[in-house]
C-alpha positions as a printed Julia matrix, in Angstrom:
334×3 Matrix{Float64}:
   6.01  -14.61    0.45
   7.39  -18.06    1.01
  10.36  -19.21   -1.3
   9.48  -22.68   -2.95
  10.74  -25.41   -4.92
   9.9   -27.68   -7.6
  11.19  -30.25   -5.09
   8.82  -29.59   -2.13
   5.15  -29.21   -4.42
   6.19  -31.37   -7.17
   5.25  -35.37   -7.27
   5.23  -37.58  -10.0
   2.16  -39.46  -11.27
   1.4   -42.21  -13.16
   4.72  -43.81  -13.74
   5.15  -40.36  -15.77
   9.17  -38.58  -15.68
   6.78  -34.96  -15.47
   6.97  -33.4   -11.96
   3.2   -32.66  -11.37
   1.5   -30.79   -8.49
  -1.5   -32.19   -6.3
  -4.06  -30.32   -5.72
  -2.81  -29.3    -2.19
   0.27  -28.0    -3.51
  -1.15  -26.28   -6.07
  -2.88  -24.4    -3.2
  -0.02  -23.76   -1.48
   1.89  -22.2    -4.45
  -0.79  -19.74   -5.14
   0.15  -18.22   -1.54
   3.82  -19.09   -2.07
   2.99  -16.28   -5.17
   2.07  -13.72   -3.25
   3.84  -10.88   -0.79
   1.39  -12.21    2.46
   2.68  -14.0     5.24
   0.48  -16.71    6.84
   0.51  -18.05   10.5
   3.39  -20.28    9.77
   5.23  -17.82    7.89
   8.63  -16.61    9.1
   8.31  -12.82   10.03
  10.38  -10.51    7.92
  12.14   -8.32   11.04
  12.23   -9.92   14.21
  12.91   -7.77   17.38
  12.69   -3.78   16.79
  11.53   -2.49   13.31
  12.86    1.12   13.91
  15.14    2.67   11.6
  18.78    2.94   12.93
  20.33    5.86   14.48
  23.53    8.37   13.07
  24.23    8.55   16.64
  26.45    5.73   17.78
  25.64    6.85   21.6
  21.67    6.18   21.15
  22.38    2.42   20.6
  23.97    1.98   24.09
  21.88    0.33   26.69
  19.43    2.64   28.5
  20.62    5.51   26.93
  18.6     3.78   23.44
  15.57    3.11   25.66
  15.42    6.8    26.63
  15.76    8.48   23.5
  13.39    6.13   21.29
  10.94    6.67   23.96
  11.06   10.39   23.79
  11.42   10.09   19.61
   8.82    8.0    19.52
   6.24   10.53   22.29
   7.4    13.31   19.46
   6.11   11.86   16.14
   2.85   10.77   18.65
   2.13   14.32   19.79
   3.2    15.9    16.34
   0.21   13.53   14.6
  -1.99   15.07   17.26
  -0.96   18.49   17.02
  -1.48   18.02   13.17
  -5.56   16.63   13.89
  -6.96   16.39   16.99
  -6.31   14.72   20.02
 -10.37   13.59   19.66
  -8.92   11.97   16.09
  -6.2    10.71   17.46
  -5.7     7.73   17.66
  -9.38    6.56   18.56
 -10.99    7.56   15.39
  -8.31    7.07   13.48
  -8.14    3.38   14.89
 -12.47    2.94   13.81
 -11.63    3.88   10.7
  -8.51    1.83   10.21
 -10.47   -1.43   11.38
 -13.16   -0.39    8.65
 -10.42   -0.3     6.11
  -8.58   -3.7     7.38
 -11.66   -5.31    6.23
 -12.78   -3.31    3.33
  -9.09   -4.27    1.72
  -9.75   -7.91    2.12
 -13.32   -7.55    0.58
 -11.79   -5.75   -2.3
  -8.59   -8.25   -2.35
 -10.8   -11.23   -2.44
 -12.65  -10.05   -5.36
  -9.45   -9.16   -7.56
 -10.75   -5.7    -7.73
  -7.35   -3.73   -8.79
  -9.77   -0.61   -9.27
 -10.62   -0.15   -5.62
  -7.72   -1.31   -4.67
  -5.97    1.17   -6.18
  -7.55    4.03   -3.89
  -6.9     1.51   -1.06
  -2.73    1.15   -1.21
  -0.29    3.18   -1.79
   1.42    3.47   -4.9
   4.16    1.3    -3.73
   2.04   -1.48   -2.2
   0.25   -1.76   -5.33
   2.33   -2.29   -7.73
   3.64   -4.92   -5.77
  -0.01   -7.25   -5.3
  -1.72   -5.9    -8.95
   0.36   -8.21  -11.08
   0.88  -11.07   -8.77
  -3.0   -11.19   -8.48
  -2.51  -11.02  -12.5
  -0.3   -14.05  -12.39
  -2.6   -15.72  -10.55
  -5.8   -15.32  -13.08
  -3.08  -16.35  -15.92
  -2.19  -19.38  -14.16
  -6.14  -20.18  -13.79
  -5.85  -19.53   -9.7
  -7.79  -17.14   -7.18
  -7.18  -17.12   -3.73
  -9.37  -15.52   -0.92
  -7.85  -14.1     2.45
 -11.5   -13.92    5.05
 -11.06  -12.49    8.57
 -13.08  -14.57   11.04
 -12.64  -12.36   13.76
 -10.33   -9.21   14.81
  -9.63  -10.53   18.55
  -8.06   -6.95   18.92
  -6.19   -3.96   17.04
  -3.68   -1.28   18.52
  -1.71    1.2    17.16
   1.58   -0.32   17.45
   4.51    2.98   15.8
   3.85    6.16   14.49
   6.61    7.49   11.79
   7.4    10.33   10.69
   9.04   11.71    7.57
  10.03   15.28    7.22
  11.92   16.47    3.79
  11.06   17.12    0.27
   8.72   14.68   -0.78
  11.28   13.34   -3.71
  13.6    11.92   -0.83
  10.57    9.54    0.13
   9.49    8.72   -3.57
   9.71    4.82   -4.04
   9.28    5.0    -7.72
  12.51    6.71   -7.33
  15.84    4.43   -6.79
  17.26    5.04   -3.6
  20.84    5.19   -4.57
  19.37    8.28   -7.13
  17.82    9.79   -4.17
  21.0     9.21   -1.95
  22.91   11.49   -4.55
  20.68   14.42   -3.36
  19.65   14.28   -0.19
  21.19   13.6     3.33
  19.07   11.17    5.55
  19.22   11.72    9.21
  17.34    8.77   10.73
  16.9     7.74   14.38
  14.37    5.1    15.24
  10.47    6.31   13.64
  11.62    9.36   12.63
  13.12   10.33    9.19
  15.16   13.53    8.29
  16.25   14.13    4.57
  18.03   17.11    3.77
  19.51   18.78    0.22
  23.29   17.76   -0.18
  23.62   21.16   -1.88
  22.57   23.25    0.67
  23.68   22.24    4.06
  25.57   18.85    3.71
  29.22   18.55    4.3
  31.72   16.01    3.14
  34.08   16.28    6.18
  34.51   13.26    8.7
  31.79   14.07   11.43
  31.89   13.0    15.36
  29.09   10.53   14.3
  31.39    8.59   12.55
  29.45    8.63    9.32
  31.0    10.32    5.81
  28.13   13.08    5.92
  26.84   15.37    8.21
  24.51   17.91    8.7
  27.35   19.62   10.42
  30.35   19.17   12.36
  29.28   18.99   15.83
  32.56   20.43   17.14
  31.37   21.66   20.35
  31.46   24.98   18.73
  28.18   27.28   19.34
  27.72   28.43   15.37
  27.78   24.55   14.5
  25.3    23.5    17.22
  22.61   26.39   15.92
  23.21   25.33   12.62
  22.23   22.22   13.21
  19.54   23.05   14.83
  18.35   25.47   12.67
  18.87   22.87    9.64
  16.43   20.37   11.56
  13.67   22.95   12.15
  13.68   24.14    8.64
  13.87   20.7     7.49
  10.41   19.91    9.38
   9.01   22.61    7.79
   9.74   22.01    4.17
   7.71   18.85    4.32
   6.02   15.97    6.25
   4.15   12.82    5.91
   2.87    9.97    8.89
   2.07    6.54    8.68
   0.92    4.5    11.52
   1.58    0.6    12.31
  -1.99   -0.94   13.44
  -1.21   -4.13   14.95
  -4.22   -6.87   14.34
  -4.76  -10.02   16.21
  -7.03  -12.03   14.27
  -8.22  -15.3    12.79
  -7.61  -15.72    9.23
  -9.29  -18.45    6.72
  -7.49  -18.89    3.84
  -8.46  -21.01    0.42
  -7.15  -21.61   -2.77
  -9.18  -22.13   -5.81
  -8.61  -23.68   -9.16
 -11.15  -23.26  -11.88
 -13.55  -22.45   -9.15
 -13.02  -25.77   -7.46
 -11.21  -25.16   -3.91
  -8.17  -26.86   -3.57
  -6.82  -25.31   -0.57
  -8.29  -24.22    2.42
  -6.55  -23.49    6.3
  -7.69  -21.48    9.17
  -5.1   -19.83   11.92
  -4.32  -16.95   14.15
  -2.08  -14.47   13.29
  -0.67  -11.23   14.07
  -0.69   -8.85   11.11
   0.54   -5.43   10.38
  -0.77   -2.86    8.32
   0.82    0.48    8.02
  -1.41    3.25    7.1
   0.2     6.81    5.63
  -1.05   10.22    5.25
   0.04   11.97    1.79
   3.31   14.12    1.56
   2.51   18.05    2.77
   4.81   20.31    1.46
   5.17   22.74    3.09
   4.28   20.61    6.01
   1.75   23.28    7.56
  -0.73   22.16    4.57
  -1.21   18.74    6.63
  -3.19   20.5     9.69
  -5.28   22.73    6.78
  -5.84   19.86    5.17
  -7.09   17.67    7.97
  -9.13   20.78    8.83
 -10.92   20.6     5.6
 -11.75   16.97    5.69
 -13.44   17.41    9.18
 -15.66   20.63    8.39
 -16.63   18.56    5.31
 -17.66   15.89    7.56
 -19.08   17.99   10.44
 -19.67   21.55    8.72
 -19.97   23.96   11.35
 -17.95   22.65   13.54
 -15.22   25.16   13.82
 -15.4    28.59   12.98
 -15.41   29.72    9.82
 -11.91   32.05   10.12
 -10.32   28.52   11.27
 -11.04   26.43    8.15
  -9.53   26.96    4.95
 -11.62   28.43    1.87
  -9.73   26.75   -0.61
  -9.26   23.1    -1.15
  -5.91   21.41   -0.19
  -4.14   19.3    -2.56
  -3.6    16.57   -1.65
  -6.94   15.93    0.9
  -5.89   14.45    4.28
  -6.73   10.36    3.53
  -4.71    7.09    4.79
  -3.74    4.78    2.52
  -2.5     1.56    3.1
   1.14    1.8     2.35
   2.94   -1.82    3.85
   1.74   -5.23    5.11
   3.58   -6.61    7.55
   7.23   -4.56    6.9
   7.52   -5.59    3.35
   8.28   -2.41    1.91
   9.62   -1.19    5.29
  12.68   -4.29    5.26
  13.83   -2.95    1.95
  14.0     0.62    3.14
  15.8    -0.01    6.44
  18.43   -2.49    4.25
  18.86    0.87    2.57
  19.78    3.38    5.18
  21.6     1.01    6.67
  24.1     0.93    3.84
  24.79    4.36    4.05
């Protein structure tokens, strides 16, 4: 969302002392309203979007290069293990195009019902009431792909806690005050301060650890222990789908059009899997949604009877880092 001013849309007409806005500018403060970047839109991270690292040692040179490669190949094969290699990521990536679109359709005609079952809770509250502001203020705009020139998945994260460390309805700082996050580049951690946190000074040179890594064997297997336990209380994914494509873009007043560009642009969407606690319910629950869609498929003994709560579904959960900028500004104040 672009900051304006009344300085840079506002003229004055008629010999009159009112600032008043032309047409054009008009148009250009309905996008100015809304969280969307266009093609000559500054970009809201620039360089690497991953979150940063406890470990001092993983920021150094090739050392960095290794380790988010092999962090990165881990939250990759865990999304596999969790579906199918056959899902993964080439269905995935038909059905994200299908969506890309379908959110536009439903964005273009202010459809908050449907696009409530498209976004995440998060993302939603976020476009609902500017699209509201925009229908008070007598304004529509429409966002139209021309043409998706290509799409790739571009990160996959992963989160693995309780799923009240990853609630955004929650205020970080009130999550901070019970859990311990452990991040290093697409991969989240959270753990229960009242479990298996300590307050000491750590090696890493943070205020909190998981434990003190003191060379000793009992606090190496205890923090190894603490991370495999930790992946099994809980786990979520979300995937970055990079798109290269055209975009129109118009601006309506009173049904007249007012505003209307065309450009190419890369976008992001991030698309995220509910929260599976424990995290074993994600594979039963992907399970489920394919013998509903191919009954038959697998053998009876290997599907679950009863329904899993949530059912495995992306939603679209961030648009080109929005909600991702504010989270990373988080952990990095830790």
């Amino acid at each position: 969302m672009t900051q304006y001013t009344e300085e840079k849309h506002c003229k004055k007409h008629n010999g009159s002392d009112e600032p008043q806005l032309d047409d054009e500018d008009l148009g250009d403060v309905a996008f100015d309203m809304l969280s969307w970047l266009r093609p000559n839109d500054l970009k809201r991270i620039k360089g690497d979007p991953h979150w940063p690292t406890l470990l001092p040692i993983l920021d150094i040179g090739i050392i960095r290069s290794i380790a988010r490669s092999f962090v990165t190949s881990s939250t990759w094969y865990d999304l596999q293990r969790n579906t199918t290699d056959q899902y993964f990521p080439n269905e995935f990536l038909e059905g994200a195009n299908m969506a890309f679109l379908a959110f536009f359709q439903q964005f273009n005609k202010n459809n908050t019902y449907m696009l409530r079952k498209y976004l995440s809770p998060a993302l939603y509250k976020i476009f609902s009431p500017e699209l509201e502001e925009l229908g008070e203020m007598g304004l529509a705009v429409k966002m139209e792909p021309q043409k998706i020139h290509a799409s790739a998945v571009l990160d996959i994260w992963a989160d693995y806690g309780p799923s009240r460390a990853f609630d955004l309805s929650i205020p970080f700082e009130e999550r901070q005050q019970d859990y311990f996050y452990s991040p290093t580049f697409c991969l989240r951690a959270a753990h229960p301060r009242d479990t298996i946190v300590t307050k000491a000074s750590s090696p890493w040179g943070k205020r909190d650890a998981i434990a003190e890594l003191d060379n000793k064997p009992s606090s190496i297997v205890k923090a190894l222990k603490a991370g495999f336990n930790i992946v099994q209380t809980g786990a979520r994914f979300k995937v970055d789908v990079r798109y290269d494509v055209s975009m129109k873009y118009s601006a309506f007043k009173a049904n007249d059009l007012i505003l209307s560009e065309e450009g190419r642009q890369a976008i992001v969407f991030r698309f995220e899997t509910p929260h599976y606690s424990p995290s074993s319910e994600l594979s039963l629950a992907y399970l489920k949604r394919e013998d509903e869609a191919m009954p038959g498929l697998r053998p009876d003994h290997v599907v679950p009877e009863e329904d899993i709560d949530p059912p495995f579904e992306w939603k679209i959960s961030d648009v080109d880092y929005l909600i991702h900028q504010r989270e990373r500004r988080e952990l990095e104040t830790m």
